[in-house]
OpenMM code with the backbone's topology and positions (N, CA, C; nanometers):
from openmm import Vec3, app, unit

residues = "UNK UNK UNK UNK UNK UNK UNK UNK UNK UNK UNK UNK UNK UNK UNK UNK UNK UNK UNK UNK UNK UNK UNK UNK UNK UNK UNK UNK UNK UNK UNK UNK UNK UNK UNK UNK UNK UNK UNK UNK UNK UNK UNK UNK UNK UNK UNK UNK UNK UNK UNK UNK UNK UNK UNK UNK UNK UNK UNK UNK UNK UNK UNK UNK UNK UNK UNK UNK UNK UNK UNK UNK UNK UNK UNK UNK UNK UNK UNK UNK UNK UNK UNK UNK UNK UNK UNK UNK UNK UNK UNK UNK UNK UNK UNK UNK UNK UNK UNK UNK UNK UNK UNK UNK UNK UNK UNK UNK UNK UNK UNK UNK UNK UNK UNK UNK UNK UNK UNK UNK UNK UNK UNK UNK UNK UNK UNK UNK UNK UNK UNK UNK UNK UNK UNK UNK UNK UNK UNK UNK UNK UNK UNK UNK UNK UNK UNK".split()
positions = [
    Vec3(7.9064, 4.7329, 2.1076),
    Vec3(7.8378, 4.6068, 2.0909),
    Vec3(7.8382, 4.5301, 2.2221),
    Vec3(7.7331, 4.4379, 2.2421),
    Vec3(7.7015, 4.3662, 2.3679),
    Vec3(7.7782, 4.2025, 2.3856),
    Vec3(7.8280, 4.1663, 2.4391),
    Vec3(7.8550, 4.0762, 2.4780),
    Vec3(7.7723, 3.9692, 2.4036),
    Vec3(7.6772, 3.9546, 2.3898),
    Vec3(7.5817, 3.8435, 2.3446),
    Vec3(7.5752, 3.8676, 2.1376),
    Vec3(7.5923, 3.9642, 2.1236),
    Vec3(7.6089, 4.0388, 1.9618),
    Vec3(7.7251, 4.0031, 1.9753),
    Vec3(7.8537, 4.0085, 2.0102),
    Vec3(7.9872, 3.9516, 1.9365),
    Vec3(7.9767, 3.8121, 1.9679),
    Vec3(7.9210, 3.7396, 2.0705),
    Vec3(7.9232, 3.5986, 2.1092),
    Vec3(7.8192, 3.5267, 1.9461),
    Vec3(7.7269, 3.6226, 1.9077),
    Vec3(7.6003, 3.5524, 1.8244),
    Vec3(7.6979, 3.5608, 1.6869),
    Vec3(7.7789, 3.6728, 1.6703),
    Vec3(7.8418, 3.7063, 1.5639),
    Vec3(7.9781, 3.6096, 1.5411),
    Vec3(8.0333, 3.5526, 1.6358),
    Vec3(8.1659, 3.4571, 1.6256),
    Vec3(8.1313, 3.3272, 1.5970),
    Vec3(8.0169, 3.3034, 1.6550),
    Vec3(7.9542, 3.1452, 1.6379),
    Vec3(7.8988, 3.1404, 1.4993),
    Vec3(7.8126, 3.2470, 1.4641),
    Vec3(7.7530, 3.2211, 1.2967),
    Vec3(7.8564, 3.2318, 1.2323),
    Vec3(7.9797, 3.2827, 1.2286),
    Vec3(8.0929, 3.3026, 1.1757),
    Vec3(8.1905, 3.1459, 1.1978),
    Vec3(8.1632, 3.1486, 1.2646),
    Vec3(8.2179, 3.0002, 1.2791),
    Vec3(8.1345, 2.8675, 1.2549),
    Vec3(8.0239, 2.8970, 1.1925),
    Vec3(7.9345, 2.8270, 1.1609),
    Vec3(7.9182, 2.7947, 0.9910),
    Vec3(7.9210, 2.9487, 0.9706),
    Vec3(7.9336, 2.9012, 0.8223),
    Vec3(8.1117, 2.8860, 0.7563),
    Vec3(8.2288, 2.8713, 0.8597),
    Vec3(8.3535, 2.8198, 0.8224),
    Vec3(8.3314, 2.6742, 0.8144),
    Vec3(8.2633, 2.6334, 0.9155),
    Vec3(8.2497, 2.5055, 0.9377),
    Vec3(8.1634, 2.4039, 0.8203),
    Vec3(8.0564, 2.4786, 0.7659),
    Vec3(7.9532, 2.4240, 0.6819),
    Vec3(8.0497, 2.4511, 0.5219),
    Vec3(8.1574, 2.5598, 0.5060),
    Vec3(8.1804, 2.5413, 0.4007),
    Vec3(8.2943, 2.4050, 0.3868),
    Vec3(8.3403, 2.4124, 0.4488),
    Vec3(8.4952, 2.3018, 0.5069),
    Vec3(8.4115, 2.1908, 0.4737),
    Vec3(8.2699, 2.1574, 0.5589),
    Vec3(8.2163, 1.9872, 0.5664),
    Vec3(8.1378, 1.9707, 0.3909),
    Vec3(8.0617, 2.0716, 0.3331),
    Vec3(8.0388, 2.1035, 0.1634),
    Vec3(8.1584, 2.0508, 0.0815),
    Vec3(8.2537, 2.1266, 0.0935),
    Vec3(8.4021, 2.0663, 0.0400),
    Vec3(8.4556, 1.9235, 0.0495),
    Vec3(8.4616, 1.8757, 0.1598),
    Vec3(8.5021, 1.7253, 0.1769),
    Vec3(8.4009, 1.6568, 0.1357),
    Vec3(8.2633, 1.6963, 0.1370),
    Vec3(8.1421, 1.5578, 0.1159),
    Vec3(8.1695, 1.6026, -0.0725),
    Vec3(8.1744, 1.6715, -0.1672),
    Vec3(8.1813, 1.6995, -0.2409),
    Vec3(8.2971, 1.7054, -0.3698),
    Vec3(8.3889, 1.6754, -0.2605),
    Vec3(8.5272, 1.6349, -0.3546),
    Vec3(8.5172, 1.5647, -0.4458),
    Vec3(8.5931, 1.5487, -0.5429),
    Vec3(8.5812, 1.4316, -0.6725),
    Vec3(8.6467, 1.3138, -0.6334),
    Vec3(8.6335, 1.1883, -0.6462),
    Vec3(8.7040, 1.0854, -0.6370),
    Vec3(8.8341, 1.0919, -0.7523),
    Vec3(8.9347, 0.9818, -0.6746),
    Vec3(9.0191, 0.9610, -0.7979),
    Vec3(9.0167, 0.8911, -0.8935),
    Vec3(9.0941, 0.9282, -0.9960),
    Vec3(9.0751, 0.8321, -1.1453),
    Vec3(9.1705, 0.7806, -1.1416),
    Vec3(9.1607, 0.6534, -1.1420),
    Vec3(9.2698, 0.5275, -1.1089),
    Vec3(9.2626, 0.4567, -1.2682),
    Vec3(9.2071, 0.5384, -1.3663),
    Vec3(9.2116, 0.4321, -1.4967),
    Vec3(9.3774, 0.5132, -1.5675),
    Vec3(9.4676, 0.5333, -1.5028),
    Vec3(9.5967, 0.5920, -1.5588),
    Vec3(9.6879, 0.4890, -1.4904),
    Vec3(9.6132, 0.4661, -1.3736),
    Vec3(9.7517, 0.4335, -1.2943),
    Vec3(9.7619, 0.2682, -1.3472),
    Vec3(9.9181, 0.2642, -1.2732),
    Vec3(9.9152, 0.0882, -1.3157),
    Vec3(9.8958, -0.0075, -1.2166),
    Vec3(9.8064, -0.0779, -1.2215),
    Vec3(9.7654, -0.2238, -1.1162),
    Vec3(9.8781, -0.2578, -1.0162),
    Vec3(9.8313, -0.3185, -0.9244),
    Vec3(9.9498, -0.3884, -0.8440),
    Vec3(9.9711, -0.4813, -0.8673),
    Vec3(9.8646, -0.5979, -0.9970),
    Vec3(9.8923, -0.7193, -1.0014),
    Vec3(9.7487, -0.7033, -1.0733),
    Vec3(9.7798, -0.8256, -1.1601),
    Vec3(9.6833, -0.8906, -1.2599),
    Vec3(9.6768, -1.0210, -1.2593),
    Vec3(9.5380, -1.0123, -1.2731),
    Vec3(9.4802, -1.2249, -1.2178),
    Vec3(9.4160, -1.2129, -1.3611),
    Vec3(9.3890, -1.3301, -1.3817),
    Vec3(9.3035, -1.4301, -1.4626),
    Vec3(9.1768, -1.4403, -1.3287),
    Vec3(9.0624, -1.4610, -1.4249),
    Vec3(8.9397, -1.4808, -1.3178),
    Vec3(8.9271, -1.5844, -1.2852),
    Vec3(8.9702, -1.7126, -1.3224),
    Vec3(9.0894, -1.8641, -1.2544),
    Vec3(9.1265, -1.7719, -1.1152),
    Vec3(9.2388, -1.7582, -1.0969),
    Vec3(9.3473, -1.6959, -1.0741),
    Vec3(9.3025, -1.6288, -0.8967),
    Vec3(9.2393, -1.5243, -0.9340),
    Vec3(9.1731, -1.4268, -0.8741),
    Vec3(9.0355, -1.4753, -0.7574),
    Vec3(8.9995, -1.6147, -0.8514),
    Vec3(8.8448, -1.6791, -0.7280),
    Vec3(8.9009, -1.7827, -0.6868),
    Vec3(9.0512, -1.8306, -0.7279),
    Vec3(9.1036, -1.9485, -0.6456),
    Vec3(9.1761, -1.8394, -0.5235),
    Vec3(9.1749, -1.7277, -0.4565),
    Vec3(9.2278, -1.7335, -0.4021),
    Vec3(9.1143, -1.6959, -0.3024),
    Vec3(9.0192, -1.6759, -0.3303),
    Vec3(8.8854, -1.7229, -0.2616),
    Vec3(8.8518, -1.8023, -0.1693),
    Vec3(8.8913, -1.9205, -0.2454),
    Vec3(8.8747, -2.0648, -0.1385),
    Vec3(8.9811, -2.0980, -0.1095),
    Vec3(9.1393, -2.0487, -0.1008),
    Vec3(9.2394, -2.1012, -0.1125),
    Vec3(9.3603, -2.0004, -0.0518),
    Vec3(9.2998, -1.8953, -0.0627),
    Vec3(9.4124, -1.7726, -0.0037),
    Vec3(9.3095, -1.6849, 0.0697),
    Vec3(9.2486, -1.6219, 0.1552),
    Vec3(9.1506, -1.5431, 0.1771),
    Vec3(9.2101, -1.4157, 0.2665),
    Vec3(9.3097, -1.4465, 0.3235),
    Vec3(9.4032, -1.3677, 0.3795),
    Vec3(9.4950, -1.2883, 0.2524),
    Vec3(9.5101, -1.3524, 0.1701),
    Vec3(9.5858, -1.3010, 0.0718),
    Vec3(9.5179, -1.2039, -0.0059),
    Vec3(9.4083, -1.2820, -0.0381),
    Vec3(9.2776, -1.1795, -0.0749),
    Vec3(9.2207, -1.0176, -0.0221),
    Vec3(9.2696, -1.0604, 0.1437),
    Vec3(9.2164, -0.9444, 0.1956),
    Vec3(9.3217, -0.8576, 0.2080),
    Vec3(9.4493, -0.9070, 0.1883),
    Vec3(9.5632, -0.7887, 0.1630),
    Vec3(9.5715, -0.6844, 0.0454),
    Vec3(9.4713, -0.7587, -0.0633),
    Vec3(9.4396, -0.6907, -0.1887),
    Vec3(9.2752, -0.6035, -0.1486),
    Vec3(9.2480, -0.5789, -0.0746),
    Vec3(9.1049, -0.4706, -0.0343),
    Vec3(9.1804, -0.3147, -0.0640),
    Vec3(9.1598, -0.2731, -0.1300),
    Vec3(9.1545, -0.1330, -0.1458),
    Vec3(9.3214, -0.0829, -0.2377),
    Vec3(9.3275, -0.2379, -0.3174),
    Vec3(9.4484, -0.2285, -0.3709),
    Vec3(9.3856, -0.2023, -0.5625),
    Vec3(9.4560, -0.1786, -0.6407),
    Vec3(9.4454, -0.1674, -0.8223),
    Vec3(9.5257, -0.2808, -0.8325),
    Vec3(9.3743, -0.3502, -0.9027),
    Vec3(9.4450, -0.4754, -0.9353),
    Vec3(9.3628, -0.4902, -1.1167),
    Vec3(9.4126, -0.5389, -1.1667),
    Vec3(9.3555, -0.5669, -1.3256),
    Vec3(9.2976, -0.7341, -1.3155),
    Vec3(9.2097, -0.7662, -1.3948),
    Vec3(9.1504, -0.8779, -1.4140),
    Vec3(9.0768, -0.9267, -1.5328),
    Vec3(9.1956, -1.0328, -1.6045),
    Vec3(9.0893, -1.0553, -1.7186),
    Vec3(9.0054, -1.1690, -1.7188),
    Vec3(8.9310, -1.1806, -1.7826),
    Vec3(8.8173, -1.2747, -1.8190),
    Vec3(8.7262, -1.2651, -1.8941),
    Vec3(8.6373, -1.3092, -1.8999),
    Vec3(8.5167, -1.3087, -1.9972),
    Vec3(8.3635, -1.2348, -1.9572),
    Vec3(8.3097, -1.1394, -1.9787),
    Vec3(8.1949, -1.1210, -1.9472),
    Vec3(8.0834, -1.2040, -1.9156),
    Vec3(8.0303, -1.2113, -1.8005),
    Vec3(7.8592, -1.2837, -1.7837),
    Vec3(7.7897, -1.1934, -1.7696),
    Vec3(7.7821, -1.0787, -1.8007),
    Vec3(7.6394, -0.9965, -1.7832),
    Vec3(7.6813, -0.8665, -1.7581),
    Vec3(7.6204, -0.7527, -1.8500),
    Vec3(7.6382, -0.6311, -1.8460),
    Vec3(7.4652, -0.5773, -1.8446),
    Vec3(7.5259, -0.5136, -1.6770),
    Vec3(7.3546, -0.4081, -1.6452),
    Vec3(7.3866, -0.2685, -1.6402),
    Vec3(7.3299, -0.2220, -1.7479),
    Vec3(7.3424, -0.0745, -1.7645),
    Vec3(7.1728, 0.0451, -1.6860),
    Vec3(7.2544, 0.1311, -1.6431),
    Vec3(7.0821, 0.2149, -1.6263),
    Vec3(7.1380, 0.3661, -1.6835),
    Vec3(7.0530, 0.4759, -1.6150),
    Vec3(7.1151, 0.5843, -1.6922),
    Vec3(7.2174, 0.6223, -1.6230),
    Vec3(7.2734, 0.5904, -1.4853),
    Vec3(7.3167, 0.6747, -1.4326),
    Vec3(7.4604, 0.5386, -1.4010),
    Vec3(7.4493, 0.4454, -1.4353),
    Vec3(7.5512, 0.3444, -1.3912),
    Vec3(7.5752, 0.2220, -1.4847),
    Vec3(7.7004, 0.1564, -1.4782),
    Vec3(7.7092, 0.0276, -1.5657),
    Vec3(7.8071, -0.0169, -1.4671),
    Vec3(7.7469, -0.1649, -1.4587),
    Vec3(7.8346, -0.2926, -1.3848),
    Vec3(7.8249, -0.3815, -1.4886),
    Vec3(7.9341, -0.4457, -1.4959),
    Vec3(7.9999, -0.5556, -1.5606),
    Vec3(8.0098, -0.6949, -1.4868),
    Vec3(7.9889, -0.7646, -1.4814),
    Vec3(8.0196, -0.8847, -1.4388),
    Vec3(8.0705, -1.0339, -1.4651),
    Vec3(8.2143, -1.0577, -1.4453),
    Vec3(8.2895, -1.1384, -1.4860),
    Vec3(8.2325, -1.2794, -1.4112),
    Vec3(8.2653, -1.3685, -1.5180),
    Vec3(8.2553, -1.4856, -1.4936),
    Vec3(8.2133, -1.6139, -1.6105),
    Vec3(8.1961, -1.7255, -1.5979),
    Vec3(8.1601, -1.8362, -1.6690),
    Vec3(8.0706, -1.9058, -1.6572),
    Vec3(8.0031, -1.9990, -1.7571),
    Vec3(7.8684, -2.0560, -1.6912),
    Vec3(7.8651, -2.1661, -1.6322),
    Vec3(8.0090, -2.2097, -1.6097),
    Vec3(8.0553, -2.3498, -1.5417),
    Vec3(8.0641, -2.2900, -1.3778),
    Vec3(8.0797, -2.1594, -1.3501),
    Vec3(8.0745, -2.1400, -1.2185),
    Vec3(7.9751, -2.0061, -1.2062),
    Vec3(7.9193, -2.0376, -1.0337),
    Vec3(7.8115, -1.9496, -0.9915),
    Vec3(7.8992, -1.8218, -0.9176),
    Vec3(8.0198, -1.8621, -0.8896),
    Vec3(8.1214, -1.7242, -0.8828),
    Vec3(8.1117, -1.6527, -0.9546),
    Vec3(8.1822, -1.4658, -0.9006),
    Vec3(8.1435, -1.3777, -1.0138),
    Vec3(8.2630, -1.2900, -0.9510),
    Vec3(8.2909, -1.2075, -1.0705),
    Vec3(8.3575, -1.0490, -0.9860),
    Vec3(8.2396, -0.9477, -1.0725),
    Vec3(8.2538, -0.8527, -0.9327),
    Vec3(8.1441, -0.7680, -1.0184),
    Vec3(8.2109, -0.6132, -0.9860),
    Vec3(8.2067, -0.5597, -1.1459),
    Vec3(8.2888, -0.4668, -1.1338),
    Vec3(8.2132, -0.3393, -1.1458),
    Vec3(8.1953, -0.2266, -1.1096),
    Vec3(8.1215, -0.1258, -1.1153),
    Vec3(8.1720, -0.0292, -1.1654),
    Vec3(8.1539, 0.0049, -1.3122),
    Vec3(8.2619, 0.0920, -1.3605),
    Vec3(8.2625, 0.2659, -1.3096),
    Vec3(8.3665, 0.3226, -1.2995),
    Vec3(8.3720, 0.4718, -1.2866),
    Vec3(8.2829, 0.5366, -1.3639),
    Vec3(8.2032, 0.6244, -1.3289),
    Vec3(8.1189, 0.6913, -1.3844),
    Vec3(8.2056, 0.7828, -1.5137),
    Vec3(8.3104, 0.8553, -1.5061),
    Vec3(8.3987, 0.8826, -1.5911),
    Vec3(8.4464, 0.7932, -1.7166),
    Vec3(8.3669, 0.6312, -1.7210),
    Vec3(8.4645, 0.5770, -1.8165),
    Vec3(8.3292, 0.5234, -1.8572),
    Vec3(8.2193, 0.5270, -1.8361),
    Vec3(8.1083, 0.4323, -1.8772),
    Vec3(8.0800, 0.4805, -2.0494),
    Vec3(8.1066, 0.5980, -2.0986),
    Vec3(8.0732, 0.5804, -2.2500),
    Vec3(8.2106, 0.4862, -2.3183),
    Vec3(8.3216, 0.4739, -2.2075),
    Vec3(8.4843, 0.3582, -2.3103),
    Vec3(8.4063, 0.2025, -2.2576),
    Vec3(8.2917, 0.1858, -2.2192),
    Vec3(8.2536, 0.0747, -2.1760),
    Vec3(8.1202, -0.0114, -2.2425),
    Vec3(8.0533, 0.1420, -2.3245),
    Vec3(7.9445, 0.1312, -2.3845),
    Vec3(7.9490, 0.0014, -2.4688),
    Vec3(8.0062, -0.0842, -2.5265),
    Vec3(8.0437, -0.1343, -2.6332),
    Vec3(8.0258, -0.2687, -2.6048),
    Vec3(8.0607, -0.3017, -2.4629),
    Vec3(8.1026, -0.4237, -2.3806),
    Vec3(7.9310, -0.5138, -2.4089),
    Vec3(7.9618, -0.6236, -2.4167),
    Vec3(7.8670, -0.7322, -2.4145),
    Vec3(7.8761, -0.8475, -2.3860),
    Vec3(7.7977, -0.9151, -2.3452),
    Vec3(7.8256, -1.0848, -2.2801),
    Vec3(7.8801, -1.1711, -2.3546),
    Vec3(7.9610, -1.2428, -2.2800),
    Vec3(8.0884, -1.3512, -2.3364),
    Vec3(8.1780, -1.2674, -2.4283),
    Vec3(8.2011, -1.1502, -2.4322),
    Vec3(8.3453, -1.0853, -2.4724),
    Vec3(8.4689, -1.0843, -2.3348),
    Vec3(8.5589, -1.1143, -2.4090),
    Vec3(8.6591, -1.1508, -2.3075),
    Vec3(8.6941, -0.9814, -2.2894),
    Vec3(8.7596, -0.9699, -2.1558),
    Vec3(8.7525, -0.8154, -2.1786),
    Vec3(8.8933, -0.8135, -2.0261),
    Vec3(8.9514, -0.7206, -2.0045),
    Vec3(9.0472, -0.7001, -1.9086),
    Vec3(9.0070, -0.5591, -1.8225),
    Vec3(8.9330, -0.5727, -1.6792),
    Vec3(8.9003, -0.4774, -1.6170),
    Vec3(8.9947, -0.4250, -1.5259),
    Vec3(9.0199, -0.3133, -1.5224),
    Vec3(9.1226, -0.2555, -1.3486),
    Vec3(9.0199, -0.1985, -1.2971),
    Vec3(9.0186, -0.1818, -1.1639),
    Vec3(8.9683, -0.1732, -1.0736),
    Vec3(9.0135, -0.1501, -0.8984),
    Vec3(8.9884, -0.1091, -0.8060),
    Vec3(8.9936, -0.1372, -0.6549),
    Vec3(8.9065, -0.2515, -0.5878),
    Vec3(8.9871, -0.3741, -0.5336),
    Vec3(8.8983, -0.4545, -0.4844),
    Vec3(8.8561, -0.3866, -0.3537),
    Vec3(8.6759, -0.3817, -0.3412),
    Vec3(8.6070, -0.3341, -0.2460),
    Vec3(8.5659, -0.4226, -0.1335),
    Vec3(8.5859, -0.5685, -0.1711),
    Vec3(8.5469, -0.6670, -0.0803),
    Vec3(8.5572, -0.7920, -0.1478),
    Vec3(8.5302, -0.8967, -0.0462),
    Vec3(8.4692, -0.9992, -0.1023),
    Vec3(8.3645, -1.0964, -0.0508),
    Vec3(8.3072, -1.1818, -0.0971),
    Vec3(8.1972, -1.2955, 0.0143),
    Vec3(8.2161, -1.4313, -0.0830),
    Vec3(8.2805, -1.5059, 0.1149),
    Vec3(8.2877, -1.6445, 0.0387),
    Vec3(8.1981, -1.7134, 0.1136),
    Vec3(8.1435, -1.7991, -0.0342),
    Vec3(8.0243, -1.8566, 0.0370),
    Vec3(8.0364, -2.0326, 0.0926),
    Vec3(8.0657, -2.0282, 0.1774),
    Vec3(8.0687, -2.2047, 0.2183),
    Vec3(8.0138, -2.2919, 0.1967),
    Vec3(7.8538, -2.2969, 0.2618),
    Vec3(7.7223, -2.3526, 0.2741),
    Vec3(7.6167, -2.3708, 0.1614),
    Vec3(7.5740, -2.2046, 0.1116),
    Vec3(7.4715, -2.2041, 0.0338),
    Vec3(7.4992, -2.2849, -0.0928),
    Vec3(7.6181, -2.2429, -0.1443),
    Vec3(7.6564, -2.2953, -0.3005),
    Vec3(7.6104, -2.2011, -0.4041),
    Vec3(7.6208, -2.0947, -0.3443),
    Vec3(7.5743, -1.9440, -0.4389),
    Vec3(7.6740, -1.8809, -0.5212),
    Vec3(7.8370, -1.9642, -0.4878),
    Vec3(7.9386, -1.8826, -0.5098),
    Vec3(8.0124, -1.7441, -0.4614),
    Vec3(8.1279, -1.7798, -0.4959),
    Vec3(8.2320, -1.6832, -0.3651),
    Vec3(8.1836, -1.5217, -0.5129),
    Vec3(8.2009, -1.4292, -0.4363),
    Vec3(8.1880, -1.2669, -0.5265),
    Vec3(8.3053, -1.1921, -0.4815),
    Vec3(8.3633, -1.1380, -0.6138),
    Vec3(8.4509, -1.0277, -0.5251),
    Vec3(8.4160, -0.9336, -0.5883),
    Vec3(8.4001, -0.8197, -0.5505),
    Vec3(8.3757, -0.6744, -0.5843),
    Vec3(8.4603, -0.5259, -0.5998),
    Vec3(8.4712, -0.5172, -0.7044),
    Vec3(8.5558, -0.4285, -0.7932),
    Vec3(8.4745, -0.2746, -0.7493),
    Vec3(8.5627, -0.1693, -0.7432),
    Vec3(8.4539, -0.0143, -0.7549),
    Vec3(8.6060, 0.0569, -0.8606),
    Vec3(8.4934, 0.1555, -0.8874),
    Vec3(8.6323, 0.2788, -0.9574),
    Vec3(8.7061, 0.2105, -1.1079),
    Vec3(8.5617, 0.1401, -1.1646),
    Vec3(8.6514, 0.0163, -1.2750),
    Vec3(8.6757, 0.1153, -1.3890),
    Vec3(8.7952, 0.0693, -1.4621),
    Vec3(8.8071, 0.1158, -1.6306),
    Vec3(8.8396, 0.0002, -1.7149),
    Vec3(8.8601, -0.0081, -1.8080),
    Vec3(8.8883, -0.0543, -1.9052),
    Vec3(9.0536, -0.0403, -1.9329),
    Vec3(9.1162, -0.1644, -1.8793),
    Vec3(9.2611, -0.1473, -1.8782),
    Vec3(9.3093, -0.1846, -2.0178),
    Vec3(9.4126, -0.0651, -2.0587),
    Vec3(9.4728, -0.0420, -2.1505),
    Vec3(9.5850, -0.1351, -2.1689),
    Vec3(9.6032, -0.1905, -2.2647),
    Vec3(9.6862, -0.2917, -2.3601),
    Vec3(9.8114, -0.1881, -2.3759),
] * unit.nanometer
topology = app.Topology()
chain = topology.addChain("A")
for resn in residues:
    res = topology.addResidue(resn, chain)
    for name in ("N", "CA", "C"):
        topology.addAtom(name, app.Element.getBySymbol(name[0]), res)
């Protein structure tokens, strides 16, 4: 064999190691965090006062399991997703929780102004100063926390 035939043969060989390795990682399953237990549980009081009032504290909780109860303002379902969204009609604040695709038929049930207790990973938040649109914090990976 020629120099250029084992060189063409190591690289496609190392080409498709490479394409199966990057398939695998983009393709992995996420974790199911509806077992585990929270690091802390707010009231939705609780949880948007620290909004305007703790925001540093807030951001120590980004990518933490935290539980949150409150009351439903609005459930948008499609086929492929359901978000929940906590809040009251006395405030334009919200948490908006995006449930795990794994838990959306234990969620089917959920409807506006049922008080309900979500866990979740806080994904962020936006506080709003100026507009008066209200501060949001945003939940991903939600379940339905168990009593």
């Amino acid at each position: 064999m020629g120099n250029k035939l084992k060189f063409t043969l190591v690289m496609l060989t190392a080409s498709i190691i490479a394409g199966v390795y990057f398939w695998t990682y983009v393709n992995k399953a996420s974790d199911d965090f509806s077992e585990e237990a929270p690091k802390a549980t707010y009231t939705f009081n609780e949880i948007m006062d620290k909004t305007s009032n703790d925001t540093s504290g807030l951001s120590r909780l980004v990518d933490e399991l935290v539980a949150v109860k409150g009351v439903i303002k609005k459930v948008t379902k499609d086929s492929t997703s359901t978000t929940v969204e906590l809040g009251d009609s006395a405030t334009s604040s919200s948490i908006i929780c995006q449930i795990d695709g794994r838990h959306q038929a234990s969620c089917s049930f959920l409807k506006e102004g049922q008080p309900v207790c979500i866990k979740g990973k806080i994904a962020g938040f936006n506080v709003d100063l100026e507009l008066g649109l209200g501060n949001t914090i945003q939940l991903n990976y939600c379940s339905l926390e168990k009593k």
